[in-house]
N, CA and C of each residue as an Amber inpcrd file, in Angstrom:
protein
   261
  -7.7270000 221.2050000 109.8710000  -7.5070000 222.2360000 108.8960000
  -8.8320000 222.9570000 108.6950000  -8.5450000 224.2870000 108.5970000
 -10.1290000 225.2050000 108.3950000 -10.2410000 225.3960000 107.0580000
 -11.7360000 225.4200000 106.4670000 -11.6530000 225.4040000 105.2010000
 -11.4900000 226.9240000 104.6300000 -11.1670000 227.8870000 105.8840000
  -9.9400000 228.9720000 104.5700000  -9.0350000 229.0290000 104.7070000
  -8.3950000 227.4630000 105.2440000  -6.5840000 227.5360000 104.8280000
  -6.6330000 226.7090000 103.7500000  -7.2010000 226.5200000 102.8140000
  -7.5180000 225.7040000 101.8330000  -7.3610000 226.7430000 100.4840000
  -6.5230000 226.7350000  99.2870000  -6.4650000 227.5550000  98.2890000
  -6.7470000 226.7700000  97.0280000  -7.8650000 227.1050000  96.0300000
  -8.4530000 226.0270000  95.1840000  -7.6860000 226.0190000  94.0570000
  -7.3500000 225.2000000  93.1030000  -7.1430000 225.6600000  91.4860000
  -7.6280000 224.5230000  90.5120000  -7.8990000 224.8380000  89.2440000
  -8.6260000 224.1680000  88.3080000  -7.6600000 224.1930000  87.0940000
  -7.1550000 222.9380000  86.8860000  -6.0640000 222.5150000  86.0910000
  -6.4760000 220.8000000  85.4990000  -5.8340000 220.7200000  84.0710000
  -5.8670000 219.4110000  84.2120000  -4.6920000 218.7080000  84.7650000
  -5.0620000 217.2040000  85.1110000  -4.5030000 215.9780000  85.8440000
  -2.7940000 216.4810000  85.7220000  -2.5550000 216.9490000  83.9030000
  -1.3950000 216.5160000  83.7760000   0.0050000 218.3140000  84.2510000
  -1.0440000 218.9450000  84.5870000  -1.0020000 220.2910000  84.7040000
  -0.3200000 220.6010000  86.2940000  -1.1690000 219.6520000  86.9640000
  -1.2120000 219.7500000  88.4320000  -0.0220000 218.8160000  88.6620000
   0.4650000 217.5410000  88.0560000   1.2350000 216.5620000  88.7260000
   2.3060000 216.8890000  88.2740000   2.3470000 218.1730000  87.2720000
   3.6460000 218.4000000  86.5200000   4.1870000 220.3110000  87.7640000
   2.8870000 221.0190000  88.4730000   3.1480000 222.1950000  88.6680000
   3.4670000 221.8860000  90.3530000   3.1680000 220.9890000  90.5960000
   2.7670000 221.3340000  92.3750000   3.4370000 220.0680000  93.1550000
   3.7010000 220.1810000  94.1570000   4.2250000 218.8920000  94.7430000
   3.3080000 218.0890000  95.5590000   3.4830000 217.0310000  96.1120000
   2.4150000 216.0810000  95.6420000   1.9540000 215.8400000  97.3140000
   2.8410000 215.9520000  98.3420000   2.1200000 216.3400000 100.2960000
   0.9740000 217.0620000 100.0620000   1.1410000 218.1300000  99.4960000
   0.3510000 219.4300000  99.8250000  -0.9410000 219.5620000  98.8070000
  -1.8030000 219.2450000  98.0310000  -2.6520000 218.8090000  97.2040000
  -3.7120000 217.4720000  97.5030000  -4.5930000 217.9480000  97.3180000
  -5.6350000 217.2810000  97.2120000  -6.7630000 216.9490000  95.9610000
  -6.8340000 216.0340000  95.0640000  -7.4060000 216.5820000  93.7170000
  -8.9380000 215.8320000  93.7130000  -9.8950000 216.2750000  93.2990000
 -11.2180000 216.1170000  93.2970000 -11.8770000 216.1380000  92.6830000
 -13.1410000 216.7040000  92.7110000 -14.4470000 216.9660000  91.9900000
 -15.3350000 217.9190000  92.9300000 -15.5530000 218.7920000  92.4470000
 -16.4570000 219.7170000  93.2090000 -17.8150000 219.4710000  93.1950000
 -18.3130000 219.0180000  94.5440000 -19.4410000 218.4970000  95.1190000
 -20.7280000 219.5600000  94.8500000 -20.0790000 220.7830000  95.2430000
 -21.3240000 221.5580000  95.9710000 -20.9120000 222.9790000  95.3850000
 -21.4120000 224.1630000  95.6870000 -20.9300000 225.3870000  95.6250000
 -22.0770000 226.2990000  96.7220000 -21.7450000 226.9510000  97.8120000
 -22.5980000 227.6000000  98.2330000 -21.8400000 229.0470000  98.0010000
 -22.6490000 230.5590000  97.7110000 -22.1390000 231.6460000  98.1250000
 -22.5440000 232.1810000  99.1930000 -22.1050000 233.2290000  99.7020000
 -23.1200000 233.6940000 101.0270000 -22.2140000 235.0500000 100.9730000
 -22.2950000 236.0480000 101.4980000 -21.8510000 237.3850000 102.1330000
 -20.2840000 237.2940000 101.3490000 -20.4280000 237.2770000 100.3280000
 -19.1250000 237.6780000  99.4190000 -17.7900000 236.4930000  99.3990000
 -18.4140000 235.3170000 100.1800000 -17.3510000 234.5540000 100.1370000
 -18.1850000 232.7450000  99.5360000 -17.0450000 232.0600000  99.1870000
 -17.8250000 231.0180000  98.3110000 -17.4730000 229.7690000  98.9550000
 -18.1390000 228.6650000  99.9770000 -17.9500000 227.5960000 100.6380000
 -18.0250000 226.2700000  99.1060000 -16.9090000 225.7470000  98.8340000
 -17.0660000 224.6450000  98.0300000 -16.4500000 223.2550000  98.6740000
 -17.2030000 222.4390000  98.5080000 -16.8490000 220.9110000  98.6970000
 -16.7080000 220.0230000  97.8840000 -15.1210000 219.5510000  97.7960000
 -14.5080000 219.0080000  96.7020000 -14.7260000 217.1830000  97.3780000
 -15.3840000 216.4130000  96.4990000 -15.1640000 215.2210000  96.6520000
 -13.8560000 214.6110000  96.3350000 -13.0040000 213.6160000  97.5080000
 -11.6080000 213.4260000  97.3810000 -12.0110000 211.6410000  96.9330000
 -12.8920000 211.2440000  97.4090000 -12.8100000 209.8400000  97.3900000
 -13.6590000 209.7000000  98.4450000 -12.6600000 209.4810000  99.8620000
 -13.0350000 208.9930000 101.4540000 -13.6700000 209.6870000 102.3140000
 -13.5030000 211.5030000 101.7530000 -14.8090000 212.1500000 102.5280000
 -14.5620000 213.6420000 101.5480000 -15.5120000 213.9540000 102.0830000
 -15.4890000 215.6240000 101.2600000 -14.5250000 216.3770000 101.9360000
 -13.7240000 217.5060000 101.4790000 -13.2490000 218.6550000 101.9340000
 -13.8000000 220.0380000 101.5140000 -13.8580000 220.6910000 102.1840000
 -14.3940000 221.9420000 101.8720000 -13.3200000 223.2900000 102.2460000
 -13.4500000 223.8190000 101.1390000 -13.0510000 225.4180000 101.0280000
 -13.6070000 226.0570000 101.5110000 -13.1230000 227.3570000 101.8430000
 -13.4860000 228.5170000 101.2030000 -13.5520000 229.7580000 101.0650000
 -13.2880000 230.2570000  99.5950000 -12.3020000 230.6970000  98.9440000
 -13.6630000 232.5740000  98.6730000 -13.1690000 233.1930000  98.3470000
 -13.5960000 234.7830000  98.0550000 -14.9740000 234.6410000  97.2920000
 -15.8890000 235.3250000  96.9720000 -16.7580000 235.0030000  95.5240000
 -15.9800000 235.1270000  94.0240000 -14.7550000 236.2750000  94.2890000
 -14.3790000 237.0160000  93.2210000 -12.8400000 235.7960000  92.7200000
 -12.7620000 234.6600000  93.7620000 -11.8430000 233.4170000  93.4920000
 -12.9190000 232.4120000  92.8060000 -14.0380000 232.2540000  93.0070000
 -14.7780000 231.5960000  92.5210000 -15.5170000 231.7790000  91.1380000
 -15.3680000 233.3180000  90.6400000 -15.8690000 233.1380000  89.7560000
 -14.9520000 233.3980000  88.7400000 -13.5450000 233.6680000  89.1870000
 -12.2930000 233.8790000  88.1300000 -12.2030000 232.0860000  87.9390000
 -12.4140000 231.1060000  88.5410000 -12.2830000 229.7140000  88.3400000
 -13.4570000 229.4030000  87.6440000 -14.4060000 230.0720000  87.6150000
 -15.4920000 229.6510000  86.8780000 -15.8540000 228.4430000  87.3270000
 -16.2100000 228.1910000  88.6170000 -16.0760000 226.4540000  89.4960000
 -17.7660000 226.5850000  88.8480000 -18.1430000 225.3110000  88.7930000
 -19.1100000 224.2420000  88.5580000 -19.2230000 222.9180000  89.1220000
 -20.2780000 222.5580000  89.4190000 -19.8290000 221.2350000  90.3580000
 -19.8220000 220.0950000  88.8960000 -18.2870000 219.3140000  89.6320000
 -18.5940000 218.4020000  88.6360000 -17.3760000 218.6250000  87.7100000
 -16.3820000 220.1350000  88.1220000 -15.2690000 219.9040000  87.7720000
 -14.1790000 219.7160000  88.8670000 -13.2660000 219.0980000  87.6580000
 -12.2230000 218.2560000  88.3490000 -10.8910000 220.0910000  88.9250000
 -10.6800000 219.8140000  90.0140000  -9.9070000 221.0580000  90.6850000
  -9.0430000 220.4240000  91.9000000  -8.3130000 220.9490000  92.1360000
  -7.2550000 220.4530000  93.8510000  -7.0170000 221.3190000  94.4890000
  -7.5060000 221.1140000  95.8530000  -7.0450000 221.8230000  96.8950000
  -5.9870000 221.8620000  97.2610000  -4.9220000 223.2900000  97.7180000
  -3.8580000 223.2060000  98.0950000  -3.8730000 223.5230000  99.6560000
  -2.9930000 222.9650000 100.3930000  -3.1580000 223.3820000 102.2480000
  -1.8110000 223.2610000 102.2710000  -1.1570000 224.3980000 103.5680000
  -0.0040000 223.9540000 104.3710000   0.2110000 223.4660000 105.1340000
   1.2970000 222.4730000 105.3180000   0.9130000 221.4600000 106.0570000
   1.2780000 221.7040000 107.7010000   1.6350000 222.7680000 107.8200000
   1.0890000 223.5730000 109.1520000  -0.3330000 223.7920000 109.3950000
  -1.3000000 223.8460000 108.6290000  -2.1180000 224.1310000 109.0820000
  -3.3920000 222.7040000 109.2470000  -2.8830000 221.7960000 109.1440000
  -3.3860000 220.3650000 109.4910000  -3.2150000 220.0140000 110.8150000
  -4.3630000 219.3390000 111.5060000  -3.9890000 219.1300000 112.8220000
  -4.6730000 217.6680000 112.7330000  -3.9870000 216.8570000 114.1340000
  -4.3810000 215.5370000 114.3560000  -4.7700000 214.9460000 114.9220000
  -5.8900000 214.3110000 114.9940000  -6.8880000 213.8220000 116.0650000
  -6.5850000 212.4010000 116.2450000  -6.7350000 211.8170000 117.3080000
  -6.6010000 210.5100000 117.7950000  -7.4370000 209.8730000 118.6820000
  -7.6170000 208.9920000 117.7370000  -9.2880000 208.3130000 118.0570000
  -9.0310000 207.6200000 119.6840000 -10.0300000 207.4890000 120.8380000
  -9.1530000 207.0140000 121.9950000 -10.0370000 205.7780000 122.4650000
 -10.4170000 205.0080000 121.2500000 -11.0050000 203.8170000 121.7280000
 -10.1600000 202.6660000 121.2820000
């Protein structure tokens, strides 16, 4: 999955498990925030490894992201692919 098939939102716990279905979500903590050339790379800590976005500047600052808040990534699950380890 590329991190701009990744769409962010900032909700609480009870917000998200009540709005969204539960394949397609990922819920976190935002690690990092980089901007660069109008678009905003963020890395949400899941637990087992980081995922990273990323999302517009003008998505990032309507979320008002900060690292350190709690947010979930949404992906389709078309756009996941699967690797297989060959040892």
């Amino acid at each position: 999955m590329l991190p701009a098939d990744m769409m962010l939102g900032k909700l609480t716990k009870e917000e998200i498990l009540v709005r969204i279905s539960a394949p397609n979500k990922l819920v976190g903590k935002v690690a990092s925030i980089k901007e660069s050339s109008g678009m905003t790379e963020v890395v949400i800590d899941i637990g087992d490894q980081p995922v990273t976005a990323v999302i517009t500047a003008g998505a990032a600052d309507a979320l008002s992201l900060r690292p350190g808040d709690e947010v979930f990534a949404m992906f389709n699950a078309t756009s996941v692919m699967l690797i297989k380890d060959t040892k």
